[in-house]
C-alpha positions in Angstrom: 70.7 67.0 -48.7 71.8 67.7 -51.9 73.5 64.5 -54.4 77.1 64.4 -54.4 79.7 65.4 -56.9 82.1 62.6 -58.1 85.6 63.8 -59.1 87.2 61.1 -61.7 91.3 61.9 -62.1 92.4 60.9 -65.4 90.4 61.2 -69.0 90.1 57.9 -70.4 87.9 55.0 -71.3 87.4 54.1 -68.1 86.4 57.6 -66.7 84.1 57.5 -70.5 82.1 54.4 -69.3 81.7 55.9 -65.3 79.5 59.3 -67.0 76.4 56.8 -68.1 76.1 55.6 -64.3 76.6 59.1 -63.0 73.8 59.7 -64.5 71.5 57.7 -63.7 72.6 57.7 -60.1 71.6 61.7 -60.5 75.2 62.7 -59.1 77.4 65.1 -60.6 80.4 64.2 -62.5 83.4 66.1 -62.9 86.8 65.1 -65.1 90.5 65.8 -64.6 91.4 65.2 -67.7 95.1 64.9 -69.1 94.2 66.9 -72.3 91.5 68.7 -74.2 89.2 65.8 -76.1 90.6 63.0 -74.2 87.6 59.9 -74.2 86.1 60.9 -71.2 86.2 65.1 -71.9 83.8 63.9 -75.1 80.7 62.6 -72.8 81.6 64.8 -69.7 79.1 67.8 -68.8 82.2 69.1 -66.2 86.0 68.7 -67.1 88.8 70.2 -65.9 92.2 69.8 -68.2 95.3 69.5 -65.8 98.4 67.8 -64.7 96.7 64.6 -62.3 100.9 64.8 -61.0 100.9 68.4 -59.5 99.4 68.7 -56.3 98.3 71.9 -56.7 96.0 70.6 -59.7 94.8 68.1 -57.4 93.9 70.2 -54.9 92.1 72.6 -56.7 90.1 69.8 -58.6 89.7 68.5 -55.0 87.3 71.5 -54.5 85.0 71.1 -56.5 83.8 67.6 -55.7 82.9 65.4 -52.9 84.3 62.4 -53.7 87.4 61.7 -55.9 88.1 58.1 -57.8 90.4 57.4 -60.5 90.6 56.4 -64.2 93.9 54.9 -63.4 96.6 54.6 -61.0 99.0 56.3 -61.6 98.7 59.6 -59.2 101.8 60.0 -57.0 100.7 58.1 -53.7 102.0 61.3 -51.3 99.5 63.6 -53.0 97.0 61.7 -52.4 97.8 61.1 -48.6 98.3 64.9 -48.7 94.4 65.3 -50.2 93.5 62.6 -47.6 95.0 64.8 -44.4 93.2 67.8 -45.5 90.0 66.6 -45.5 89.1 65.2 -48.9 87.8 61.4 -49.5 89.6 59.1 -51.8 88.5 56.0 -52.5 90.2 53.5 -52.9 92.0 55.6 -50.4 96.2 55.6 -51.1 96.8 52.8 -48.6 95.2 50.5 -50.5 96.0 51.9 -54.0 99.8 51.5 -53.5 99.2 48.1 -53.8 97.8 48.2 -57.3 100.4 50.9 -58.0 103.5 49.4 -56.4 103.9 45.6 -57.6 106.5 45.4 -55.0 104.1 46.2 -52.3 101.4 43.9 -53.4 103.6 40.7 -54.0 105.0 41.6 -50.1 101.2 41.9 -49.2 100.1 38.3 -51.1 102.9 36.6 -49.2 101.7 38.0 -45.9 97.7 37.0 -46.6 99.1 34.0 -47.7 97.6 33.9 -50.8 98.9 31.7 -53.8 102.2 34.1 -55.3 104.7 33.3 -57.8 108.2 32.8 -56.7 109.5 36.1 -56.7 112.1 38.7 -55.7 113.5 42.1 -55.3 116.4 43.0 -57.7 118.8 45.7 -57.8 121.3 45.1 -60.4 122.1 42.8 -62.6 124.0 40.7 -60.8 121.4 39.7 -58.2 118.7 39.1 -61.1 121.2 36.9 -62.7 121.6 34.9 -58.8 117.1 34.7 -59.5 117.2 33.5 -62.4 120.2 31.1 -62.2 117.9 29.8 -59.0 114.8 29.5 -60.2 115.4 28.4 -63.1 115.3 30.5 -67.1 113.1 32.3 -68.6 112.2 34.5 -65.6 109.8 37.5 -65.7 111.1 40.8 -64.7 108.6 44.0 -64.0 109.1 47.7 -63.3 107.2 47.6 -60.1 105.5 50.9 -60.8 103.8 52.6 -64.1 103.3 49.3 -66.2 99.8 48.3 -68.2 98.5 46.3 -70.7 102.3 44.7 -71.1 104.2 48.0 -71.0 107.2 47.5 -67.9 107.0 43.5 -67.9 109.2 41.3 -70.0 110.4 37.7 -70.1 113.9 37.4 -70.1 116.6 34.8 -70.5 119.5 36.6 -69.0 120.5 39.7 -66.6 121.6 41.5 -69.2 118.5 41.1 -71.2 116.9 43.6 -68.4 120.5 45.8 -67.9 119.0 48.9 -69.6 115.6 48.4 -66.8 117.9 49.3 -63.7 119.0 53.1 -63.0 115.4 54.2 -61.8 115.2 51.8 -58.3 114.7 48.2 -57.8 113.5 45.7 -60.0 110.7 43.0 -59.7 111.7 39.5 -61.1 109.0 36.5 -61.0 108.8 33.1 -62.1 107.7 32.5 -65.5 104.3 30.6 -64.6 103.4 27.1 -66.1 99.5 28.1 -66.5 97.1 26.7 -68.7 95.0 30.0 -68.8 94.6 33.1 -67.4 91.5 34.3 -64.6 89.9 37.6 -63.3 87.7 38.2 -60.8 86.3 41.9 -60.1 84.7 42.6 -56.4 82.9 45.7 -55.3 83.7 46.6 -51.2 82.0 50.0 -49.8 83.5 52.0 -47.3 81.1 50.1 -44.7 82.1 47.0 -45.5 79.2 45.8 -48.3 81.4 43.5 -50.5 79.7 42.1 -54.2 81.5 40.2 -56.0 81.1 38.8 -60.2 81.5 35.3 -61.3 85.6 34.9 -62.1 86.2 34.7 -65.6 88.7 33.4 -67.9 90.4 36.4 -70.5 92.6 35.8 -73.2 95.9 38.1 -73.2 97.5 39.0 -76.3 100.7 40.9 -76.3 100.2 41.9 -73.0 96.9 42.9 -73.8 93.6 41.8 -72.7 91.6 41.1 -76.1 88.4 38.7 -74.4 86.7 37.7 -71.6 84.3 34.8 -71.1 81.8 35.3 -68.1 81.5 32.8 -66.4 85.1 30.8 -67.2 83.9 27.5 -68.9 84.6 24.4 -67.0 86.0 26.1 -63.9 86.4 23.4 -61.5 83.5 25.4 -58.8 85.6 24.5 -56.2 88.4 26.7 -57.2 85.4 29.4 -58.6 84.6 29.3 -54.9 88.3 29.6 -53.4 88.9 32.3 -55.9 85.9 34.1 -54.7 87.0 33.7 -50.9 90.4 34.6 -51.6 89.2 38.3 -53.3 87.1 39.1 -50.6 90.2 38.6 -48.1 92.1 40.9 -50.0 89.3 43.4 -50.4 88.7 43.3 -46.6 92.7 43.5 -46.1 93.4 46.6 -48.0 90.9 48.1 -46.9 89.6 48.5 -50.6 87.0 50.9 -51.6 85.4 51.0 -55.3 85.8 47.5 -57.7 88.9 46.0 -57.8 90.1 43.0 -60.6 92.3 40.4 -59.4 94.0 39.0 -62.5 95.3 35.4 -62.2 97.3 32.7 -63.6 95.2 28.9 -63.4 97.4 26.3 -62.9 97.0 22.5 -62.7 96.9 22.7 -59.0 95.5 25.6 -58.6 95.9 29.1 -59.3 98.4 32.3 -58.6 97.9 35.8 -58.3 99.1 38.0 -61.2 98.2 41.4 -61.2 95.9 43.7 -58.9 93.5 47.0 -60.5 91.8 49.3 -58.0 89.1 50.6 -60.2 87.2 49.1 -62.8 88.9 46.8 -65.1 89.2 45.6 -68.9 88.2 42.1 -67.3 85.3 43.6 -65.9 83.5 45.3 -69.2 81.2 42.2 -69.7 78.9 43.5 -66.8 78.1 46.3 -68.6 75.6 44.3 -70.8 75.8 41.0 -68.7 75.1 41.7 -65.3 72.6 43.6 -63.5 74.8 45.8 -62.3 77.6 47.0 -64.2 81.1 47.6 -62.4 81.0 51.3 -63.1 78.0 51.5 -61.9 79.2 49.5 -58.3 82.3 51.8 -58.4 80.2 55.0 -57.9 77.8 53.3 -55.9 81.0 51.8 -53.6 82.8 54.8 -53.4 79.7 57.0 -52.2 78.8 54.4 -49.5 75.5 53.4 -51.5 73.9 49.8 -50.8 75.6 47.7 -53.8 73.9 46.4 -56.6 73.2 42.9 -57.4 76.4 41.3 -59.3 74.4 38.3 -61.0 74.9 37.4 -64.6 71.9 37.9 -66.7 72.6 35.3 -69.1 74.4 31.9 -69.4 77.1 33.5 -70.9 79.0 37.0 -71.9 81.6 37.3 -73.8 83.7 40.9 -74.0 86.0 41.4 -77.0 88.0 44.2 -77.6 88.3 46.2 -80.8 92.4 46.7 -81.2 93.8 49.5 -83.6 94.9 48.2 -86.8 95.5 49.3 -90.2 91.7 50.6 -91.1 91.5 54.2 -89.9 87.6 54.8 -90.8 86.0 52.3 -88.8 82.4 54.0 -89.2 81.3 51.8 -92.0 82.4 48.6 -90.5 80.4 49.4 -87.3 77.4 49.6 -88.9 78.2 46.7 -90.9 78.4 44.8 -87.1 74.9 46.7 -85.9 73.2 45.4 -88.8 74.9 41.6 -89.0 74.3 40.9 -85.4 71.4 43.3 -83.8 72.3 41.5 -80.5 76.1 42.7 -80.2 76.9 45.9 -78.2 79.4 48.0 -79.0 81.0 50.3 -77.3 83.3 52.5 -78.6 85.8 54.6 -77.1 85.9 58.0 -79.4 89.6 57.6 -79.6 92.1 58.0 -83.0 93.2 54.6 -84.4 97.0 53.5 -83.0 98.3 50.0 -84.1 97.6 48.0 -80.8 95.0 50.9 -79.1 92.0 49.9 -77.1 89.5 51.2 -79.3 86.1 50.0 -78.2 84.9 46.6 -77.6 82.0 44.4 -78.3 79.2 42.4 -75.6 77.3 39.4 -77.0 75.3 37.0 -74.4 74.0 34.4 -75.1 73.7 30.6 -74.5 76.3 28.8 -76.1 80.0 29.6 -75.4 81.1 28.5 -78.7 78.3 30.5 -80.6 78.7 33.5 -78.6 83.2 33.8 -78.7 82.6 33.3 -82.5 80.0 36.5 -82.7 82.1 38.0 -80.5 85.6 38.1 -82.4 84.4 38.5 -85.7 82.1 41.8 -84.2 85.2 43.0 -82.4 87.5 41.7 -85.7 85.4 42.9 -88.2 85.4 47.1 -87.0 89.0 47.1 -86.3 89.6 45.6 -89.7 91.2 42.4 -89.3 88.5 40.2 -90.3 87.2 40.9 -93.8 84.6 38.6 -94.0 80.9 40.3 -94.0 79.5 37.2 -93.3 81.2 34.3 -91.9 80.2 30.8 -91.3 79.8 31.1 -87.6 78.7 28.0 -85.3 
């Protein structure tokens, strides 16, 4: 029996970080990617340069592999069922992933498992997001239910007409504006026979929409609510039928906690594991969507902490890198072999350690110092 060949649709970081564990699984790796150079198309052996939103594409990139997975999630859900019917495996398969791409869907599907939602509704015009809002109470969230990331298609609001210019393209989702006192992930791995892993929950710090850090484990997470949090993601795994990782990003509140977001593949929340865990959530996503035995999720130190490198105005970050290499021979950076865009996910930075306060410190200024908001060589870190 020969090793399978894993199709990944889409060319980014994501798809970048999967080619390592390819590898050392000994499977095949092929990329549809959106354009020549992309992030992944730079450490990919087999890529493909295509439209991931014609079927035809899909199909013919469908050929070639064994199993197909995603870099995001935004491939129209009826090509996929199409790919499904004639005979190619997906995972996650599309009647899970139209929950991570449809927040409609997966706010509908929260409510039905009962799981802890914001107050939230449906809105087609201006007039019944002003009846929401008036009801609930201002400032109210209000999301395009499909397409949004890292802040794109959500805004707070204070009026209807705040959000007029969102309507034309179908409904609306409007949400409470949550009291919380920080925001959670958790990622869990689920194979298509029902192995489910799951990573300690972490808290993240979001910044313009934007996920710049993670701490794993969260400090001073009450472990009651570490261990409902945990139950509650395998529910949904097991629900949706998910195959691959999947991050469930959360809001903490006094009382408890809320569901925010859902990603069916691995996750900015998730890149910790790639130097804290024993096994890394790339690694569990091939590993899940091939029907392996999953690896062991465990931290491998007290504490990780993930910070992102975000675009600024330094365009050469080479010599700042090997500033950070030399500084602090403990940090890992990763870097993402993209052009520098105000705001881009660039790379990020891993530092584990023992101390939570020692280690966030390391990790910003690593993270800081390359993108070049930081200036200081050699700060006076605790």
């Amino acid at each position: 029996m020969s090793f399978p060949r894993i199709g990944v649709i889409g060319g980014g970081q994501l798809a970048r970080m999967m080619a390592p564990a390819a590898e050392a699984l000994g499977v095949a790796f092929h990329v549809l990617s959106e354009a020549e150079g992309s992030s992944a198309a730079q450490v990919s052996s087999q890529v493909t340069v295509g439209d991931y939103k014609d079927f035809d594409t899909l199909r013919a990139f469908a050929e070639t592999v064994d199993v197909i997975t995603f870099d995001h999630e935004h491939v129209p859900t009826e090509h996929l069922e199409a790919l499904v019917a004639a005979g190619h495996s997906v995972h996650p398969g599309p009647h899970a992933l139209v929950y991570a791409q449809d927040k409609l869907k997966m706010r509908a599907k929260m409510d039905e498992l009962g799981l802890p939602n914001p107050t939230w509704r449906e809105v087609t015009d201006t007039d019944s997001l002003q009846a929401f809002g008036d009801e609930i109470g201002w400032p109210i969230i209000v999301k395009t239910p499909r397409g949004g990331y890292d802040g794109h298609g959500v805004k707070l609001i204070n009026s209807a007409d705040e959000a007029a210019d969102w309507f034309g393209k179908g409904p609306l989702l409007a949400e409470e504006a949550v009291d919380f006192t920080r925001e959670l992930s958790v990622m869990v791995g689920r194979s298509p026979m029902g192995q489910t892993a799951v990573w300690p929950v972490v808290a993240t710090l979001q910044e313009g929409g934007i996920c710049t850090e993670a701490v794993a484990p969260a400090p001073d997470l009450d472990p009651a609510k570490a261990q409902a949090i945990t139950a509650d993601v395998l529910t949904v795994a097991e629900s949706l039928g998910v195959t691959g990782v999947m991050a469930m990003e959360m809001f903490e509140t006094a009382d408890g906690y809320m569901v925010n977001e859902l990603a069916m593949r691995p996750h900015n929340t998730g890149h910790w594991t790639q130097d804290g865990s024993i096994t890394t959530q790339f690694e569990q996503h091939l590993r899940a969507i091939l029907d392996l035995p999953l690896g062991d999720p465990a931290p491998k130190a007290p504490v990780t902490v993930m910070a992102n490198v975000l675009g600024a105005d330094r365009e050469d970050l080479y010599r700042a890198y090997l500033h950070v290499l030399a500084h602090d021979p403990q940090v890992k950076v990763h870097m993402y072999g993209k052009g520098v865009r105000p705001g881009r996910k660039l790379g990020h930075v891993n530092i584990s350690g023992d101390n939570v306060e020692s280690v966030l410190a390391r990790a910003r200024h690593a993270a800081h110092f390359i993108a070049g908001t930081d200036t200081n060589p050699h700060p006076d870190l605790p």
